[in-house]
N, CA, C and O atoms as a GROMACS GRO file, in nm:
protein
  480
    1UNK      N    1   0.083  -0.118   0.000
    1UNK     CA    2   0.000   0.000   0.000
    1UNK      C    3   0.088   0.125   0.000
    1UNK      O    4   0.202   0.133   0.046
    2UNK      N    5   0.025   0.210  -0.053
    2UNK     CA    6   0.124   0.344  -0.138
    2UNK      C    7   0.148   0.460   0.024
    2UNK      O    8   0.051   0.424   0.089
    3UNK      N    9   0.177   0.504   0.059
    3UNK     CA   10   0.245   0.594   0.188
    3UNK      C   11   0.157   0.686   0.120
    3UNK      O   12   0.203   0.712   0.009
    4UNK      N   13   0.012   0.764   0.152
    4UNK     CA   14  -0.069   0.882   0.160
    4UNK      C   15  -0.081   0.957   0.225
    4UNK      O   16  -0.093   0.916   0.340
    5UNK      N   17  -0.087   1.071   0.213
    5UNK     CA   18  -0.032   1.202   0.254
    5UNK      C   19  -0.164   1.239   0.352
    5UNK      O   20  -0.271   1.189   0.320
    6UNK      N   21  -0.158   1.318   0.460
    6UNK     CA   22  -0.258   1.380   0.488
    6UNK      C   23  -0.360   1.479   0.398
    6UNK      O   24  -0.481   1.504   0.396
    7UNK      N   25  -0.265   1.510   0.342
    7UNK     CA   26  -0.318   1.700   0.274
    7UNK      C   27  -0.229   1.658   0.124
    7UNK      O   28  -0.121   1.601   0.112
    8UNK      N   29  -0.323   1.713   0.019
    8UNK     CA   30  -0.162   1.766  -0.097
    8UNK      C   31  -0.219   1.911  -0.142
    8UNK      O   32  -0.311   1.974  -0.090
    9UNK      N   33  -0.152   1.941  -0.234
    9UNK     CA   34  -0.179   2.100  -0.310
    9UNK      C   35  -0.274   2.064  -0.442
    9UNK      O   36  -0.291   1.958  -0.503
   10UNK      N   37  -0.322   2.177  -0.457
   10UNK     CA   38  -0.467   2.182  -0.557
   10UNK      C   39  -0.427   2.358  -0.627
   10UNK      O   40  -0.403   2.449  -0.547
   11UNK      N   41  -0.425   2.375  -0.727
   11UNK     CA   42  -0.457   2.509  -0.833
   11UNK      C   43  -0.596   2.494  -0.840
   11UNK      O   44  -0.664   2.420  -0.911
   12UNK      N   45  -0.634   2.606  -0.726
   12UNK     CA   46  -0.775   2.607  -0.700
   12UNK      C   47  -0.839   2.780  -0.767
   12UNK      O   48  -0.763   2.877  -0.772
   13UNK      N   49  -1.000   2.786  -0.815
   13UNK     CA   50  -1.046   2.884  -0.865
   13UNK      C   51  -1.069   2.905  -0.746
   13UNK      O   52  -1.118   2.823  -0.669
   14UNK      N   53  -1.027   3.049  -0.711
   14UNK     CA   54  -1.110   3.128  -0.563
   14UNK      C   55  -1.208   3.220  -0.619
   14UNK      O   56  -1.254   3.301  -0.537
   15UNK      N   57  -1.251   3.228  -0.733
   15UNK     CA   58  -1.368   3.309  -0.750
   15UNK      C   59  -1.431   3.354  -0.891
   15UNK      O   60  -1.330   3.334  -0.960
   16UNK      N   61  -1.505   3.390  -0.961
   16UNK     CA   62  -1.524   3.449  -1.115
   16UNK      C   63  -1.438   3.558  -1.110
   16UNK      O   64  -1.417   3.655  -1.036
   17UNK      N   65  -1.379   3.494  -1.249
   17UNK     CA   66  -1.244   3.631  -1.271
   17UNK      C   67  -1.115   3.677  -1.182
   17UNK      O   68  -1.042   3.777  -1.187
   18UNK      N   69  -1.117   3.552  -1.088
   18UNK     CA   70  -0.998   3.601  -0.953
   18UNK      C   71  -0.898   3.471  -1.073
   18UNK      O   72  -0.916   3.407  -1.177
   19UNK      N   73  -0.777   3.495  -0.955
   19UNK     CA   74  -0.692   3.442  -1.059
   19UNK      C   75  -0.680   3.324  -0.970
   19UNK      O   76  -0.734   3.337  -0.860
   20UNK      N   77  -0.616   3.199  -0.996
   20UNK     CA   78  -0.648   3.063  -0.951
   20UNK      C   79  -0.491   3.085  -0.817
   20UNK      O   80  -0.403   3.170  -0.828
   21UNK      N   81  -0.502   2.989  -0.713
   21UNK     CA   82  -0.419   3.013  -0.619
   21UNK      C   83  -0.354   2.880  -0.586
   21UNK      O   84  -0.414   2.801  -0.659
   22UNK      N   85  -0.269   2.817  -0.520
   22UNK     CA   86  -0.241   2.690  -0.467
   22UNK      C   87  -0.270   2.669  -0.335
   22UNK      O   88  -0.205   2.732  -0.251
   23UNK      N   89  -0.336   2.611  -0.308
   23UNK     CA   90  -0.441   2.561  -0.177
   23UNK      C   91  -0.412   2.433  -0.095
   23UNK      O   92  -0.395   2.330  -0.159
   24UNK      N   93  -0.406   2.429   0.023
   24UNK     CA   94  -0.383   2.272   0.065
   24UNK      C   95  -0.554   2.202   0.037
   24UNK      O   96  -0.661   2.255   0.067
   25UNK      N   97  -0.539   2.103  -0.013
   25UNK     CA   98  -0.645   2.013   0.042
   25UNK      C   99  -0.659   1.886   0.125
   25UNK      O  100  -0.549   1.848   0.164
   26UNK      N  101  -0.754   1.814   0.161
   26UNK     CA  102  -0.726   1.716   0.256
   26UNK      C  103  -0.761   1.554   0.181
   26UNK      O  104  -0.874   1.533   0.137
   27UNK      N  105  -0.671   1.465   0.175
   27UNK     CA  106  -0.717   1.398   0.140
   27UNK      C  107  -0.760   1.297   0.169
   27UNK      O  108  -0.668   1.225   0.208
   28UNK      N  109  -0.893   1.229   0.174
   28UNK     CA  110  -0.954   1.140   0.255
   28UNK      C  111  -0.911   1.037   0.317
   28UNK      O  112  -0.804   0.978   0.295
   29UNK      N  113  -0.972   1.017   0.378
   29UNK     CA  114  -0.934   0.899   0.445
   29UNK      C  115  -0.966   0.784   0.439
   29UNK      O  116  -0.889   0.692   0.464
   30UNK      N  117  -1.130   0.763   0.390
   30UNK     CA  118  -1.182   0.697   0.346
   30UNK      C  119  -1.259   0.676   0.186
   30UNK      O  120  -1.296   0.782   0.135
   31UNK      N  121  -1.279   0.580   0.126
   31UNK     CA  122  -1.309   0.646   0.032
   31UNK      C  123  -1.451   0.569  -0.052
   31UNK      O  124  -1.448   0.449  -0.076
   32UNK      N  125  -1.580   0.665  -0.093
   32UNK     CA  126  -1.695   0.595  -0.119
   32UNK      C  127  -1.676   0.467  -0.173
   32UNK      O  128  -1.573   0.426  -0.226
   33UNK      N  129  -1.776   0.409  -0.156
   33UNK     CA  130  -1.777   0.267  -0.245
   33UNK      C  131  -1.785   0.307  -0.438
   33UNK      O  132  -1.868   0.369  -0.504
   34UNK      N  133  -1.647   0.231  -0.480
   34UNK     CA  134  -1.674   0.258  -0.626
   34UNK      C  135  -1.566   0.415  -0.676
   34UNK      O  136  -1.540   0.455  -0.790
   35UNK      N  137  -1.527   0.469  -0.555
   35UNK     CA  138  -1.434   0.560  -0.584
   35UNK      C  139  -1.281   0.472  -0.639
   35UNK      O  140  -1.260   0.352  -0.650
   36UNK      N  141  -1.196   0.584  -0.664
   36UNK     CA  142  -1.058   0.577  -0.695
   36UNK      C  143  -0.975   0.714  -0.641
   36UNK      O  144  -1.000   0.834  -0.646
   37UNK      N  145  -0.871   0.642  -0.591
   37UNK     CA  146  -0.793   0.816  -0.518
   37UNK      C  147  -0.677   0.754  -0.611
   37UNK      O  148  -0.640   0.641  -0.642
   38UNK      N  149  -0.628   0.920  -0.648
   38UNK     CA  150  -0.564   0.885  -0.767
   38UNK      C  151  -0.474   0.985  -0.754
   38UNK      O  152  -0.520   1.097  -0.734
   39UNK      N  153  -0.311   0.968  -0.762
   39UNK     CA  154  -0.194   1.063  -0.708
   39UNK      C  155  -0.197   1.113  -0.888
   39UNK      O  156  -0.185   1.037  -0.984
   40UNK      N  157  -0.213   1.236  -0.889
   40UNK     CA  158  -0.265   1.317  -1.042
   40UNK      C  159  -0.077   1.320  -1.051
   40UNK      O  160   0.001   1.307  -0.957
   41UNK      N  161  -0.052   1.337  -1.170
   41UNK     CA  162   0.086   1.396  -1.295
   41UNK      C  163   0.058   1.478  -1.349
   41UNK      O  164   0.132   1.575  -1.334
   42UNK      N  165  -0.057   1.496  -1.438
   42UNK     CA  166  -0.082   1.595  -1.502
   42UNK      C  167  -0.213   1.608  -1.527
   42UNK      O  168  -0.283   1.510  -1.555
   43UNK      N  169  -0.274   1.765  -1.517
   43UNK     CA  170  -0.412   1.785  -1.571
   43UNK      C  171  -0.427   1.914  -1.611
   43UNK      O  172  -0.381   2.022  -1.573
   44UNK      N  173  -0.546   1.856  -1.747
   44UNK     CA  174  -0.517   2.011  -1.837
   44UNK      C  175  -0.616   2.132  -1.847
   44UNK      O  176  -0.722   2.068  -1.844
   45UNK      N  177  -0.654   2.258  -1.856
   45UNK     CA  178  -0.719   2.296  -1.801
   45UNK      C  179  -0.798   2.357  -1.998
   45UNK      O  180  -0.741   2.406  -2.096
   46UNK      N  181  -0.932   2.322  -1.977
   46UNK     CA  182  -0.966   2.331  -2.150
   46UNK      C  183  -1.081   2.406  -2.124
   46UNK      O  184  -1.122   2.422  -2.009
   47UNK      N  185  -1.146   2.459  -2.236
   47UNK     CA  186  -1.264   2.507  -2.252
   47UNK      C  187  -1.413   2.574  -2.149
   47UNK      O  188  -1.472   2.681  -2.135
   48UNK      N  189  -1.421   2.442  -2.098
   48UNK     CA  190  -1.513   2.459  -2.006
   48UNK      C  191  -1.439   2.488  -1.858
   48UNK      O  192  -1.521   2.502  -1.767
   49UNK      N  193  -1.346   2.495  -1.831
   49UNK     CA  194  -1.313   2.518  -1.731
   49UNK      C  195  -1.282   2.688  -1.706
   49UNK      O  196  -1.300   2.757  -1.605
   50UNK      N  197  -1.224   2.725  -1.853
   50UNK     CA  198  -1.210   2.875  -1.870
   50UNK      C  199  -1.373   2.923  -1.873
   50UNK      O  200  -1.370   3.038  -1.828
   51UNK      N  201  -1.478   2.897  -1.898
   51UNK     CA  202  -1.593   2.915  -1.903
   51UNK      C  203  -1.645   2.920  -1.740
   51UNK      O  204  -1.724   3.002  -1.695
   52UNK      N  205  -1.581   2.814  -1.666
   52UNK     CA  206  -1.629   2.846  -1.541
   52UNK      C  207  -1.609   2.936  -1.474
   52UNK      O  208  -1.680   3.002  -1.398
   53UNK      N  209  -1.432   2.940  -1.525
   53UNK     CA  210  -1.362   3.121  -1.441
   53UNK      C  211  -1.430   3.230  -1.480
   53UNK      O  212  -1.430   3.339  -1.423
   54UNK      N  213  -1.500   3.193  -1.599
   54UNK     CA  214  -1.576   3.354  -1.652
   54UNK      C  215  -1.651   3.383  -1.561
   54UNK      O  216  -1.647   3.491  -1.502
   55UNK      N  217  -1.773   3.244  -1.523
   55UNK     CA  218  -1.893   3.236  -1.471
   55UNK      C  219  -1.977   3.242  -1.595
   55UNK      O  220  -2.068   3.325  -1.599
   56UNK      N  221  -1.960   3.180  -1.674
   56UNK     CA  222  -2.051   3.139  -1.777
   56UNK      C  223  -2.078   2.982  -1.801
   56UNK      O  224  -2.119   2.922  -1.900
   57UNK      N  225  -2.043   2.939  -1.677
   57UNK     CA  226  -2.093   2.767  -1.663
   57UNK      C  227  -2.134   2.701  -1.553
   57UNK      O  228  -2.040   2.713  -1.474
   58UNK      N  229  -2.240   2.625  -1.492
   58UNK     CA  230  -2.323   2.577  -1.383
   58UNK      C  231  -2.182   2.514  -1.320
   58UNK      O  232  -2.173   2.518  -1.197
   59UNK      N  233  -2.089   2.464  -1.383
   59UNK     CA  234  -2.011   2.414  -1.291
   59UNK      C  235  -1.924   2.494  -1.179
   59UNK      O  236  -1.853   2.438  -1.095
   60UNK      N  237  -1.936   2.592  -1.187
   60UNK     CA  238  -1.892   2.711  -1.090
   60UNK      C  239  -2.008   2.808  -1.024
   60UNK      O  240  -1.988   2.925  -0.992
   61UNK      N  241  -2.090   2.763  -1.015
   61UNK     CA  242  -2.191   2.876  -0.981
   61UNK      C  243  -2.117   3.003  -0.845
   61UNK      O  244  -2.038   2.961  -0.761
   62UNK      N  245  -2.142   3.089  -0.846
   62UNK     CA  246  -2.135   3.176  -0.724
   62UNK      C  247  -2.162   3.129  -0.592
   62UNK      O  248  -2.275   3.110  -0.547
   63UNK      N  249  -2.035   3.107  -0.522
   63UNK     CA  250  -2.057   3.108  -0.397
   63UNK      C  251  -1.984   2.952  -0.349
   63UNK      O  252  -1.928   2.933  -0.241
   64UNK      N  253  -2.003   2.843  -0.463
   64UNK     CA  254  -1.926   2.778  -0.450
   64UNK      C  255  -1.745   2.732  -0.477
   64UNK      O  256  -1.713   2.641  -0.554
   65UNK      N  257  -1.639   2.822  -0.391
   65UNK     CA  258  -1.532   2.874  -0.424
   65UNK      C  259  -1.494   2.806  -0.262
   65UNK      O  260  -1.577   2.800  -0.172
   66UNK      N  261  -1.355   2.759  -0.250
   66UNK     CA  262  -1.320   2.769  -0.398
   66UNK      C  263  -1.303   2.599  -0.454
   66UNK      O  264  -1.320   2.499  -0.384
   67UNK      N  265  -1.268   2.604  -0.580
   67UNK     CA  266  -1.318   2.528  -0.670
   67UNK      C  267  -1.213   2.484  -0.776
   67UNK      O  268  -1.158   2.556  -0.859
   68UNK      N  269  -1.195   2.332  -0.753
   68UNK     CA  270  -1.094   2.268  -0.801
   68UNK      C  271  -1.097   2.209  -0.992
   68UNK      O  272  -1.157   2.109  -1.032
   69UNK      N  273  -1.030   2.288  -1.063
   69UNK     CA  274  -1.115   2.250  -1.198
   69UNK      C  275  -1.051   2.118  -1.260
   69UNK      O  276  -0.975   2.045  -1.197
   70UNK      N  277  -1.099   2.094  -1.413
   70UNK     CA  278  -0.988   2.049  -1.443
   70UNK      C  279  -1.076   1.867  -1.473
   70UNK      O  280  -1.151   1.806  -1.397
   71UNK      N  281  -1.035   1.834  -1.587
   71UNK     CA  282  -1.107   1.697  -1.547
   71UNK      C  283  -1.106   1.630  -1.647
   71UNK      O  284  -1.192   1.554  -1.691
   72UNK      N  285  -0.953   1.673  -1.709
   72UNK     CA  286  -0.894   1.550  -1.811
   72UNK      C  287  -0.749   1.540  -1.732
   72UNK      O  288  -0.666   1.631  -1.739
   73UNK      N  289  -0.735   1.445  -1.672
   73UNK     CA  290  -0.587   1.378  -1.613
   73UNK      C  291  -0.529   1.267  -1.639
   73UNK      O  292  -0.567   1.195  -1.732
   74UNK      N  293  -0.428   1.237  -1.562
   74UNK     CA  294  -0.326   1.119  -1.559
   74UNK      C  295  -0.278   1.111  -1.420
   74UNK      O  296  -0.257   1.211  -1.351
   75UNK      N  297  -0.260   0.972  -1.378
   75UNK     CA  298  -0.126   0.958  -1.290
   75UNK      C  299  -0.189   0.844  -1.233
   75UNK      O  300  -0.285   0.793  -1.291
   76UNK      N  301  -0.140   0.794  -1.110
   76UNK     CA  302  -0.115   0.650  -1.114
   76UNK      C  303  -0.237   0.607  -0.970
   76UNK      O  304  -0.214   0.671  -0.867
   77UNK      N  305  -0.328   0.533  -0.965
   77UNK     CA  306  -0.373   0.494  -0.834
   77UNK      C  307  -0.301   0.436  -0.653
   77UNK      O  308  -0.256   0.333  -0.602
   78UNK      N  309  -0.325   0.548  -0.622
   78UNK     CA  310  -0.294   0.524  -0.491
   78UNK      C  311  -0.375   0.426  -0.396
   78UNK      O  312  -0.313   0.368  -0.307
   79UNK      N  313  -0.529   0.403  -0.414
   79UNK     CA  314  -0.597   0.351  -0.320
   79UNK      C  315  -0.721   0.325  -0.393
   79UNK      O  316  -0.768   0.423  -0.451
   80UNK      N  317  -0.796   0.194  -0.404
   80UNK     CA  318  -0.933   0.166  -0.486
   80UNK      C  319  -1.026   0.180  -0.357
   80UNK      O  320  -0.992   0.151  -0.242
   81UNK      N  321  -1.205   0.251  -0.418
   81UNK     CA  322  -1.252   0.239  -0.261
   81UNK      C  323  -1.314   0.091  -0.311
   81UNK      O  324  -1.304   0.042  -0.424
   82UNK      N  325  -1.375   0.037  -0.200
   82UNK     CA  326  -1.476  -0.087  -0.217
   82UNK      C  327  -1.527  -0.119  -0.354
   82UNK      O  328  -1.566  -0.016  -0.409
   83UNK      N  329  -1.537  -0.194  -0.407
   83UNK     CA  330  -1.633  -0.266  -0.521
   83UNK      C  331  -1.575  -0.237  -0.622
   83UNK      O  332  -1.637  -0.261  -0.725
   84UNK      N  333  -1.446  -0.179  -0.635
   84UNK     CA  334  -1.394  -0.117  -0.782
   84UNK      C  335  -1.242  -0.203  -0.778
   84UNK      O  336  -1.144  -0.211  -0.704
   85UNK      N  337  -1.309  -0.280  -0.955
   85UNK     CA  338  -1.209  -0.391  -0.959
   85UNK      C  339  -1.141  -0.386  -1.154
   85UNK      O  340  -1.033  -0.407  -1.210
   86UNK      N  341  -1.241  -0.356  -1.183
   86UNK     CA  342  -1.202  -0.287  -1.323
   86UNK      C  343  -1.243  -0.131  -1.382
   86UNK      O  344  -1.307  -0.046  -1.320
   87UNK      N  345  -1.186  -0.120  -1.526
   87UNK     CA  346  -1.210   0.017  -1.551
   87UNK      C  347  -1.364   0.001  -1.626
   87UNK      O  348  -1.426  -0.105  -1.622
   88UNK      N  349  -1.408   0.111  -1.686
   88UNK     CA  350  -1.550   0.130  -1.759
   88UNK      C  351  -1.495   0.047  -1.902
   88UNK      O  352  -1.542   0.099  -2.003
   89UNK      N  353  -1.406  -0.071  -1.930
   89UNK     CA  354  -1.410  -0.122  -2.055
   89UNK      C  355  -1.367  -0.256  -2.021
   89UNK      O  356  -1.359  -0.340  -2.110
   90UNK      N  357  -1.336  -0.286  -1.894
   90UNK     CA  358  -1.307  -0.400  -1.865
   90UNK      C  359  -1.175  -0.462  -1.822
   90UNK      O  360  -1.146  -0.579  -1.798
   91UNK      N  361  -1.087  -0.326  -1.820
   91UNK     CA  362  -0.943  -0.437  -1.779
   91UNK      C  363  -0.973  -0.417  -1.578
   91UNK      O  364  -1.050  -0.370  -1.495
   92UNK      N  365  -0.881  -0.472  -1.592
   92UNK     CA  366  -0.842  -0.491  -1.407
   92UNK      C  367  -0.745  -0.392  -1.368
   92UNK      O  368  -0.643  -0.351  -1.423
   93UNK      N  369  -0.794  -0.365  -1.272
   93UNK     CA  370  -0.768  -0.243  -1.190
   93UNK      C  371  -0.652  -0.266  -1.020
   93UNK      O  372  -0.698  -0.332  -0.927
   94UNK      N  373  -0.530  -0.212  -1.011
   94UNK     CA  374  -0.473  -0.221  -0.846
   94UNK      C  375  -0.400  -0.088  -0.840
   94UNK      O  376  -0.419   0.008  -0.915
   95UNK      N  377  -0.322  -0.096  -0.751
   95UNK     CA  378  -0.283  -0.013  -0.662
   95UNK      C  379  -0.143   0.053  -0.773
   95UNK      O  380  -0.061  -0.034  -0.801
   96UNK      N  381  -0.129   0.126  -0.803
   96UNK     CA  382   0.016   0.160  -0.942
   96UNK      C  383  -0.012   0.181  -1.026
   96UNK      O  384   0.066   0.248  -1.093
   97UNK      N  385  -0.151   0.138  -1.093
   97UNK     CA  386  -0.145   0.139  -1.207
   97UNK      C  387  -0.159   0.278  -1.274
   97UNK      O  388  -0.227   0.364  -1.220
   98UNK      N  389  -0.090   0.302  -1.399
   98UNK     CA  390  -0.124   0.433  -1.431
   98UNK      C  391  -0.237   0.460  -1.515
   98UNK      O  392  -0.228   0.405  -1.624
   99UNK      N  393  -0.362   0.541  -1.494
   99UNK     CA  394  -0.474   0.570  -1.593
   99UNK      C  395  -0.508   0.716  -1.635
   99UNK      O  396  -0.448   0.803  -1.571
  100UNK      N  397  -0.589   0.756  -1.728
  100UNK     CA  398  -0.600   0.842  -1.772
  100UNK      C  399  -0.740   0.808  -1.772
  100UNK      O  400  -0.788   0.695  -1.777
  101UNK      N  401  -0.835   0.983  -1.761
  101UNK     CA  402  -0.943   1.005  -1.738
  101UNK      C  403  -1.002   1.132  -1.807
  101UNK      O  404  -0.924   1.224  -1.834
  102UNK      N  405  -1.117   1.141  -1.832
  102UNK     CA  406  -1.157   1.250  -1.874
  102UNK      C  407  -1.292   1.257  -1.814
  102UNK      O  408  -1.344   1.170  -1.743
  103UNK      N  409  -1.349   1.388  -1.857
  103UNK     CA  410  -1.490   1.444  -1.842
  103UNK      C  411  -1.604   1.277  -1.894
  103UNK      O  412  -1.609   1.225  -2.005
  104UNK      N  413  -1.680   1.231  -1.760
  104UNK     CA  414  -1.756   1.127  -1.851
  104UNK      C  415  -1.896   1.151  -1.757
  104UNK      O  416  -1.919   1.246  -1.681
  105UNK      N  417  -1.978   1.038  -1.787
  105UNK     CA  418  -2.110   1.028  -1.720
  105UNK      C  419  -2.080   0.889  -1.721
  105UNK      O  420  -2.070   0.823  -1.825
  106UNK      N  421  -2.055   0.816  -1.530
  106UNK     CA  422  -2.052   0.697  -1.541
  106UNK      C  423  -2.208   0.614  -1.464
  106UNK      O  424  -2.248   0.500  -1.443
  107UNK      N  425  -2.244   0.729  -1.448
  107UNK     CA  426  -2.437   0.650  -1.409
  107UNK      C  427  -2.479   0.640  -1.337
  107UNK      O  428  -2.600   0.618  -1.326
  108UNK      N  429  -2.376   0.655  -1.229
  108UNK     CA  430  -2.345   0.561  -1.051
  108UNK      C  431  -2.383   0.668  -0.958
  108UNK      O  432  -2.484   0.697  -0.894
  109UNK      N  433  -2.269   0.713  -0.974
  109UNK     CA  434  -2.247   0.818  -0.893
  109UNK      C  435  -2.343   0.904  -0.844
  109UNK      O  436  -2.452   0.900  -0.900
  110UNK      N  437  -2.325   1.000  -0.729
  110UNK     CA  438  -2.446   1.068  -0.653
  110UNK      C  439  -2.434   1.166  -0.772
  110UNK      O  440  -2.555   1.184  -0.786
  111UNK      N  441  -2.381   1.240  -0.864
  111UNK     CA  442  -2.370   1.356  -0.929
  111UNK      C  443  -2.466   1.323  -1.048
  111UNK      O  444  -2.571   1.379  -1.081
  112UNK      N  445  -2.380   1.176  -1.125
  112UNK     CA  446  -2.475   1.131  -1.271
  112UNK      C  447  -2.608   1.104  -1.187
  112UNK      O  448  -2.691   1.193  -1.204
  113UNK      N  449  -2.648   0.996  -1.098
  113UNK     CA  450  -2.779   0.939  -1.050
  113UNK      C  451  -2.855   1.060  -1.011
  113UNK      O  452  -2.960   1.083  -1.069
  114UNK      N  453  -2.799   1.166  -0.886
  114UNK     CA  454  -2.881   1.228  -0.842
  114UNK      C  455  -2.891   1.366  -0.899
  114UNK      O  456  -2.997   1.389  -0.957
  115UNK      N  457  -2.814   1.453  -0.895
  115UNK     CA  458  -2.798   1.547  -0.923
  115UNK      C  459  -2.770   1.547  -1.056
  115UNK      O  460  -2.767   1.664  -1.091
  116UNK      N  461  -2.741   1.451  -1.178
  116UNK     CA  462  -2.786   1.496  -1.293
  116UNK      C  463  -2.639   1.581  -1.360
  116UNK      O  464  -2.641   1.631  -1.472
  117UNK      N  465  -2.519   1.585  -1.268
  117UNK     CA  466  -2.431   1.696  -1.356
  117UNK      C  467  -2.313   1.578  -1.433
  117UNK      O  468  -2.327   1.458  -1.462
  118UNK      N  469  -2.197   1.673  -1.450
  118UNK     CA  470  -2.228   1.811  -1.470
  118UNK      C  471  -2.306   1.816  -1.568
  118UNK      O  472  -2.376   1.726  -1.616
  119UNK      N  473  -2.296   1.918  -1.599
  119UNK     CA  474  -2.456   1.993  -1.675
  119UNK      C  475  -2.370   2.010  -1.814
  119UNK      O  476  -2.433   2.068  -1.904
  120UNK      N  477  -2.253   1.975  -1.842
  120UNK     CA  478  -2.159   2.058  -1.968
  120UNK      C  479  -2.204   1.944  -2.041
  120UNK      O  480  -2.172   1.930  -2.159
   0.00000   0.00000   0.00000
């Protein structure tokens, strides 16, 4: 098992039109059923994310700041939560492996099931 940090750093939006800052965040401890904690390498910041800094996208609404963008990455799994044993195409999934991710709707989740986002 991979040595996890309490806290790491995040290039976080603090606001519409503020300029983005480096932030500690905390990183869990536990993790939902069906999650993946995932030690990031690289992530790129595209379209809709500049749309959020405007405030011309639900994914930033006012007031919720600040706000971690960003949601095409890479880098390698640190920790699977419960029930997650492969990826959305079928290979097998552990602790190293390196994956790449983007913007998706996987169905499950409280966001796709309940809340319906994101909305992009």
């Amino acid at each position: 098992m991979v040595d996890i940090p309490a806290t790491c750093k995040a290039a976080a939006l603090m606001g519409i039109n503020l300029p983005m800052e480096v932030i500690d965040v905390k990183v869990p401890d536990t993790l939902e059923h069906g999650a993946i904690l995932v030690k990031s390498t690289a992530a790129t910041i595209c379209a809709s994310d500049v749309h959020a800094w405007q405030g011309e996208s639900a994914t930033a609404p006012e007031g919720l700041f600040p706000r971690i963008l960003g949601h095409e990455m890479t880098g390698r799994i640190a920790r699977l939560g419960s029930g997650v044993t492969h990826d959305s195409v079928g290979e097998s999934l552990r602790e190293g492996d390196r994956i790449i991710w983007t913007h998706g709707f996987c169905g499950q989740c409280y966001y796709c099931a309940i809340e319906h986002e994101p909305t992009l």
